[in-house]
C-alpha positions, 0 to 999 in steps of 0.5 A, a space after each residue: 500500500 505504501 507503493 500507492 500512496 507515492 504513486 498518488 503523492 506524485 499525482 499530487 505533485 506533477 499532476 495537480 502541483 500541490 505545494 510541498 507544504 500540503 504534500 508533506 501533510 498529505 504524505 504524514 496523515 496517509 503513512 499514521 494511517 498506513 501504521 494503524 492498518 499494520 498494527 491492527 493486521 489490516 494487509 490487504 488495502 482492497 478489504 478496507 470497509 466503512 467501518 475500518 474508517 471509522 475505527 481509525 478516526 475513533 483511534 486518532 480521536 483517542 489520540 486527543 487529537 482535535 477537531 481540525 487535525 482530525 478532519 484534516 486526516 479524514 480529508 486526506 483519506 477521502 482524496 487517496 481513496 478517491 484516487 484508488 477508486 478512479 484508478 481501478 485499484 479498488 472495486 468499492 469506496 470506503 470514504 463515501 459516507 464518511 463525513 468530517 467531524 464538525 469544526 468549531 467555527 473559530 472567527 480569525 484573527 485580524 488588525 484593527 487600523 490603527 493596529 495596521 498603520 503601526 505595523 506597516 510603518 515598523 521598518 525604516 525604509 532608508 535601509 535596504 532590507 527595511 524597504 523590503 520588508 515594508 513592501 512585503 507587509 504593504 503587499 500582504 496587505 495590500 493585496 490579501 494574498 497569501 505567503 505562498 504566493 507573495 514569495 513566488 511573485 516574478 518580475 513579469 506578472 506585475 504590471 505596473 501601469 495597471 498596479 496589479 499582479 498575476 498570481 498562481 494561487 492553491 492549485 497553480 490557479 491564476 488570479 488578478 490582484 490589485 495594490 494601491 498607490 502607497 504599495 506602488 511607491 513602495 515596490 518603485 523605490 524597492 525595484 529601483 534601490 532595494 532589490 538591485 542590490 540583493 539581486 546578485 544572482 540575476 533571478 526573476 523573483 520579486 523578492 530576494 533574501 540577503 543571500 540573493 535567493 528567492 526569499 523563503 515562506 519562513 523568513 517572511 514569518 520572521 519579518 511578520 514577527 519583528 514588525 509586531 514586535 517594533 510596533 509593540 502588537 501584543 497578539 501573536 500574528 503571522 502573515 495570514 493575519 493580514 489577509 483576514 485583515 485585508 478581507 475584513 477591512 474591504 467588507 466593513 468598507 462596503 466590498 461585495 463578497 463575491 469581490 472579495 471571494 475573488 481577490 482572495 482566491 477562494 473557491 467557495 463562496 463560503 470560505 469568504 463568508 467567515 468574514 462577514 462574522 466580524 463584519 456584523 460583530 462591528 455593525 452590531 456595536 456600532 448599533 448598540 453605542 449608537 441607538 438611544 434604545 439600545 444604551 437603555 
């Protein structure tokens, strides 16, 4: 069976080019399910039933694993047997009723304004690196696109006429971003000063390390982490933090939905409807400090 999962992780890759990231996840839930199967003297993949599924998510609930992590597991079960099933390995689905465990539904963490306006000014940009890391929070922001994608940005998809940026988001899909005139400065004076120094390796990525290579998802997390710390925010924040920002501030400034799924890439509409959640909180208060009957 293990011979399957490397063959369906390939598929992942070069068929589907999934990030390394979700193929390393893919890869450690199939080879924890993998052990179950072998502890349990389960050696034949094509007798697995329904029940044998769920046996295992009641051992991975066992395992105090939570909610998430769990559903994420189911997940990666239900794709690999998918793919059994369309390959002819397997005559029946064992994953076709199983369903994911509800998630508690958790509203992500985002800046206030005056949150963002300090983080975005935490660097100073008379410095090289400083410049470039401005621009990087300015373009997360800016733009709501994720680490994956801001650190794989060539030369060739910006046009700076247009102020937009191509982008290959989950799935290698392609989608249109828009920055506004602060970015635009910004990414000017990093074209023009910043990255003309860092690019000593001729190399088309936006955004060069200080070694001259393409810069990596985690040193981004760390210029995340420093900006919090210069700007004195208390709240443990990563990159994805301004997009839930980023989403959240075009909402409450009266964006559609629709634009904002788009923008940020989601596939369902229904992934973007987290954000109306806050949206509604900030409406709710401004109701409730507004009203006269509502103070009483």
């Amino acid at each position: 069976m293990r011979e399957l999962i490397l063959k369906f992780i390939e598929e992942l890759k070069y068929e589907k080019n999934y990030s390394e990231l979700t193929i390393n996840g893919y890869l450690k839930d199939l080879d924890l399910f993998l052990e179950y199967l072998n502890e349990n003297n389960i050696k034949n993949y094509k007798s697995i039933e329904y029940q044998d599924i769920r046996s295992y998510i009641t051992y991975l609930y066992n395992l105090d694993y939570n909610t998430k992590t769990i559903s994420r597991h189911v997940s990666s079960l239900r794709s690999f047997f998918k793919y059994l099933k369309v390959n002819n390995y397997i005559n029946n689905n064992p994953c076709i009723l199983i369903s994911n465990p509800k998630l508690e539904k958790k509203l992500p963490k985002y800046l206030n304004f005056e949150e963002i306006e300090k983080l975005l000014n935490a660097f100073d940009n008379n410095n090289y690196l400083g410049l470039r890391n401005s621009l990087i929070l300015e373009m997360l922001y800016s733009t709501g696109i994720r680490v994956s994608e801001i650190v794989n940005i060539k030369l060739n998809d910006i046009s700076l006429s247009d102020k937009t940026i191509k982008i290959r988001g989950k799935g290698n899909k392609e989608r249109i971003v828009y920055f506004g005139t602060k970015c635009f400065n910004l990414l000017n004076m990093y074209l023009k000063n910043s990255r003309v120094k860092l690019n000593i390796n001729n190399i088309e990525y936006l955004f060069l390390s200080k070694t001259g290579k393409k810069i990596s998802d985690r040193e981004i997390r760390k210029i995340v982490d420093d900006a919090a710390s210069i700007a004195g925010i208390k709240i443990k924040i990563s990159p994805h933090v301004l997009r839930h920002t980023f989403a959240t501030h075009m909402l409450s400034d009266g964006a559609d939905l629709r634009s904002v799924q788009e923008l940020l890439g989601h596939e369902n509409l229904s992934t973007t409807q987290i954000y109306t959640h806050l949206t509604n909180e900030k409406i709710r208060n401004v109701y409730l400090n507004a009203h006269p009957r509502a103070r009483k």
